[in-house]
C-alpha positions in Angstrom: 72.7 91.1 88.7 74.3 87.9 87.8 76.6 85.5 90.1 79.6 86.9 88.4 79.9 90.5 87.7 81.0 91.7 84.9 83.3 94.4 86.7 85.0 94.7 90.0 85.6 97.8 91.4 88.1 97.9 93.9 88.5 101.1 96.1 92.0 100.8 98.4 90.7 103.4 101.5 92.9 104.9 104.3 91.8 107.8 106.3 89.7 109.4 103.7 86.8 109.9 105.5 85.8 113.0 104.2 85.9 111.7 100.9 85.2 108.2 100.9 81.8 109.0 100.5 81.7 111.0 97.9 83.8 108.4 96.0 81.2 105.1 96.9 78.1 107.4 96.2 79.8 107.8 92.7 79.9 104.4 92.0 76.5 103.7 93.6 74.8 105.8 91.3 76.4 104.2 88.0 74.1 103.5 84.9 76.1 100.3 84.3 74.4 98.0 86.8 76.5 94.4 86.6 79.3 94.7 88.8 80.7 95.0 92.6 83.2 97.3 94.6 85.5 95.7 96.9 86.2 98.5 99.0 89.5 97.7 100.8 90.2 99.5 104.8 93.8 99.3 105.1 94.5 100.3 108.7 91.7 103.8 108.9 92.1 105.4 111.8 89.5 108.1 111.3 86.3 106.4 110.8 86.3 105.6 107.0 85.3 102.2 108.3 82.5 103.1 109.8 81.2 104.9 106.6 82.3 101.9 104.7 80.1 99.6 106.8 76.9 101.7 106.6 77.6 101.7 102.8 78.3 98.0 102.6 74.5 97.3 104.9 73.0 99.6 101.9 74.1 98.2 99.1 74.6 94.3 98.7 77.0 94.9 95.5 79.7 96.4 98.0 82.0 94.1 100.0 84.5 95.2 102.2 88.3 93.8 103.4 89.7 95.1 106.5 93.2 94.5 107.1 95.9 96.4 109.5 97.4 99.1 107.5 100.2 98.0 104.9 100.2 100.6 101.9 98.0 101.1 98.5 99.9 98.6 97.2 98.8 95.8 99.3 95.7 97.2 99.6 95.4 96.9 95.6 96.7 93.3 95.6 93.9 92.4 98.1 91.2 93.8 96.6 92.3 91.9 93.1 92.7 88.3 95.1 88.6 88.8 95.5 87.6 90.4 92.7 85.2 88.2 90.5 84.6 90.1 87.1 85.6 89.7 83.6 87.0 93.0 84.4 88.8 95.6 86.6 88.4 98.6 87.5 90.4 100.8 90.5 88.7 103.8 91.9 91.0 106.0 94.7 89.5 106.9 98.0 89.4 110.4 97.7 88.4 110.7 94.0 85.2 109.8 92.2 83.8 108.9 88.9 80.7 110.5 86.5 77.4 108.3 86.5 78.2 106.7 82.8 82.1 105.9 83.8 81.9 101.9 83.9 79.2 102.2 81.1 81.5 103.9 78.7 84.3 101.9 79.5 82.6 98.6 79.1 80.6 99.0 76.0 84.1 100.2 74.2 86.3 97.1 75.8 83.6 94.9 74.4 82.8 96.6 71.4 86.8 96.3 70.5 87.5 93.1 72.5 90.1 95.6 74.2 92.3 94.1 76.7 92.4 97.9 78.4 90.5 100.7 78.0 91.3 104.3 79.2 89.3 107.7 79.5 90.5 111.3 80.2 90.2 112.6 83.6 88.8 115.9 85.4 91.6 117.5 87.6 90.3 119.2 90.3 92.3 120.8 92.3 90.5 120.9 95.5 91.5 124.3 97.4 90.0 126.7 94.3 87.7 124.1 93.1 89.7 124.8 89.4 89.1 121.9 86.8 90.8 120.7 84.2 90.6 117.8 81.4 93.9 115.6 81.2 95.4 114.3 79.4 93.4 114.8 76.1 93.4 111.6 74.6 91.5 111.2 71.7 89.5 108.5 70.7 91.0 105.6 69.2 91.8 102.0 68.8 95.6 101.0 69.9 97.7 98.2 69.0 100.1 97.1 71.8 103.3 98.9 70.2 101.0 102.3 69.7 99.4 102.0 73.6 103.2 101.2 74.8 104.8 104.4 72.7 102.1 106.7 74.6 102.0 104.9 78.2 106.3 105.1 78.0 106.3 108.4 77.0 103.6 109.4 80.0 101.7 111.0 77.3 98.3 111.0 76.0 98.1 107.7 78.2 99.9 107.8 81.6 100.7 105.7 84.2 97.7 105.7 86.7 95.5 103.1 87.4 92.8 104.9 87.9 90.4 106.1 84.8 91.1 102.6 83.2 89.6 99.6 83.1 91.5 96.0 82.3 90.3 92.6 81.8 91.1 90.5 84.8 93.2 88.0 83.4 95.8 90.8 82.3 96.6 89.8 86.5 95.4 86.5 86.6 97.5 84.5 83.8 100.9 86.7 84.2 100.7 87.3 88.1 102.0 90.9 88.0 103.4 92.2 91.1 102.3 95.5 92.6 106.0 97.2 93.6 105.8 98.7 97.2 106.8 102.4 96.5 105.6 105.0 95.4 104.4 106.0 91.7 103.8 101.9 91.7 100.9 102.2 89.6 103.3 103.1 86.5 105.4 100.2 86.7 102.4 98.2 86.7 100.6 99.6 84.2 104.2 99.1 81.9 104.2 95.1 82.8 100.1 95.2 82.0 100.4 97.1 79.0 103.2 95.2 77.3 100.6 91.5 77.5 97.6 94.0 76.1 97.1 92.9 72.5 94.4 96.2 72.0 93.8 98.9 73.9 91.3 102.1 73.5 91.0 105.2 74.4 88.3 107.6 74.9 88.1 111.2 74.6 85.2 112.2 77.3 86.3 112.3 80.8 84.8 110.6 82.8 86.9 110.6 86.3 87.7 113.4 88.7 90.9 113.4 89.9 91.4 115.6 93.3 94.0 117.2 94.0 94.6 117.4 97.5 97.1 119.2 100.1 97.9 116.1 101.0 98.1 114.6 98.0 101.2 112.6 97.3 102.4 114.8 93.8 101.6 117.4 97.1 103.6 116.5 99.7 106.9 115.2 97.7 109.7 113.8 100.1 112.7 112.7 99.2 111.7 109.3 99.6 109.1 110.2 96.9 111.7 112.0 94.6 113.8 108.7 94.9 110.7 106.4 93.8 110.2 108.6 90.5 113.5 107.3 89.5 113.5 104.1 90.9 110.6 104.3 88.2 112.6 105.5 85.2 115.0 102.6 86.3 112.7 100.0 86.4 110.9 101.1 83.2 114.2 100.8 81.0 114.7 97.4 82.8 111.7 96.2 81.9 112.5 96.8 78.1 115.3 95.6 78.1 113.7 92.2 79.3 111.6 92.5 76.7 114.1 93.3 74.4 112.8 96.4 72.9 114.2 99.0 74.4 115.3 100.2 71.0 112.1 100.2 69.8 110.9 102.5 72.5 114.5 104.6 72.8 113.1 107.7 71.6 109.9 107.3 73.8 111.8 106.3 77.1 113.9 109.9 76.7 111.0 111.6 76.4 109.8 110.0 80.0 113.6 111.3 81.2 112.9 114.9 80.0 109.7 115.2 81.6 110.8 113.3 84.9 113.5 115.7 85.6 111.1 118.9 84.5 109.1 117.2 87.1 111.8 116.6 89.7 112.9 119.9 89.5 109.6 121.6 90.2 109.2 119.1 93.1 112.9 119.4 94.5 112.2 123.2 94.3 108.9 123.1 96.0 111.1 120.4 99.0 112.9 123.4 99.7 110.7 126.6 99.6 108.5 124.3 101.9 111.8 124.1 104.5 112.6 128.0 103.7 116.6 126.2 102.9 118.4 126.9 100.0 121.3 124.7 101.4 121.7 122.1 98.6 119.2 123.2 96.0 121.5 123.5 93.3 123.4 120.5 93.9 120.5 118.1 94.1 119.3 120.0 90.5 122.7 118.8 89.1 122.2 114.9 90.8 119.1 114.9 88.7 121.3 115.4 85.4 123.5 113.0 86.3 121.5 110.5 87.6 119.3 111.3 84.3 122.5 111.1 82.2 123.7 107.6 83.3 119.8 106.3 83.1 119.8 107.0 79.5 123.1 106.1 78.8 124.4 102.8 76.7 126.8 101.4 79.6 123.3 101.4 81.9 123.5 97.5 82.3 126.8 98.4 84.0 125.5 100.7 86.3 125.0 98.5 89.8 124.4 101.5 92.2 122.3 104.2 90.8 121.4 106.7 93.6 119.9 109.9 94.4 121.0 112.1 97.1 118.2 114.4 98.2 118.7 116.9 101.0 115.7 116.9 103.2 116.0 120.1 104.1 116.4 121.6 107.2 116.9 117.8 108.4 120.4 115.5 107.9 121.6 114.9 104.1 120.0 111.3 103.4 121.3 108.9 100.8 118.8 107.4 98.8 119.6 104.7 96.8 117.3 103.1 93.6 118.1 100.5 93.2 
């Protein structure tokens, strides 16, 4: 291996310790040999650490930061201050990756001079052991307006930042922040997106996604509810900084329609999960209206757009995205 890798891998962990791993064996085993994983302990209490240590005096190409506990977010942005190669890849804890994954991913980035390059994904949902391939992309070469149509519309290319990998300077030379909420890695991937010049896609998978019970799209709050809109928010902000938020209109509404299919299946779920039906129909109609005044031409009026959730059988609480 040379000095510098060629890829970082960076692996945020927190209590995960029956997965963890799973997840560094993955990477261990890859046929792609120039690179490192920065695996990152943020605040384990359930001795990931410990497997994280025993992997790190095995392996000299994996490093480890341990730092109190302070969300994926900051967990993310540590890893990236250390990371070393011409590219970046980000692996979650509790997931884990086919032997050819950086391989693949590589040899198209450098075949294309790609700025990002992005695979399908295995979704495994964990209790029946069912899998699925998501989000069948197929293969092709993307110009930044093309890549930005799909990534807006959560379609064909979505939001994670997993199954990707991006050329380091994409975070390097335009210092892009990683929001502290949830669903950040969408935002992000918006922001990196938008200063990609060419981006590919791949039609094999080549990660495995698990779905856990405990998974956040799992175990939906309405703190969680009042991030996916804080998301739609932030994503028409962000084109309109760019100025192109007509461009992308009909591609933004299409991210409104499926995040209020979604909030509806997840506001549904909130209250079978409480055995309440108190409120159920008035937080579906605060989705249409919050949804309503997102899309709406006044929106660089609106100062205050909020989303009351009832966490049932607890208080009403007022969340506000703002």
């Amino acid at each position: 291996m040379t000095t510098t890798p060629k890829i970082s891998v960076i692996v945020p962990v927190y209590n995960v310790a029956s997965y963890v791993g799973e997840c560094l064996s993955s990477l261990v085993h890859q046929t792609f040999r120039d690179f490192e994983v920065i695996a990152v302990n943020d605040g384990s209490t359930d001795g990931s650490l410990a497997i994280l240590k025993d992997f790190e005096d095995s392996y000299p190409f994996i490093h480890i930061i341990d730092q109190p506990n302070r969300g994926v977010s900051a967990a993310r942005m540590a890893g990236l201050s250390q990371a070393r190669g011409e590219y970046v890849a980000f692996v979650d804890s509790d997931d884990y990756v086919v032997s050819t994954y950086l391989e693949e991913l590589y040899t198209a980035a450098c075949a294309n001079d790609a700025d990002i390059t992005c695979c399908n994904y295995y979704f495994r949902f964990e209790t029946t052991g069912l899998t699925i391939t998501y989000p069948c992309c197929w293969k092709s070469v993307l110009t930044r307006e093309k890549a930005l149509q799909r990534l807006v519309r959560d379609y064909s290319i979505q939001g994670f930042l997993w199954n990707k990998l991006y050329r380091r300077s994409l975070f390097t030379d335009y210092h892009i922040p990683f929001p502290a909420m949830c669903f950040e890695d969408m935002i992000m991937n918006r922001a990196l997106f938008s200063h990609a010049q060419k981006v590919v896609t791949l039609r094999k998978p080549l990660y495995y996604y698990q779905q856990r019970r405990t998974s956040a799209l799992n175990t939906m709050t309405p703190k969680k509810i009042n991030d996916f809109f804080r998301m739609l928010v932030m994503t028409r902000r962000l084109l309109e900084e760019w100025g192109e938020y007509d461009k992308f209109r009909f591609s933004y509404r299409v991210l409104c329609g499926k995040t209020t299919l979604c909030s509806f299946y997840y506001i549904t779920q909130m209250h079978i999960h409480h055995h309440q039906a108190a409120g159920y129909l008035t937080n579906l109609k605060k989705v249409m209206r919050s949804v309503r005044r997102y899309m709406g031409n006044d929106f660089e009026s609106v100062t205050d757009v909020s989303l009351e959730v009832v966490a049932a059988p607890e208080a009403e609480t007022n969340l506000s995205a703002r």
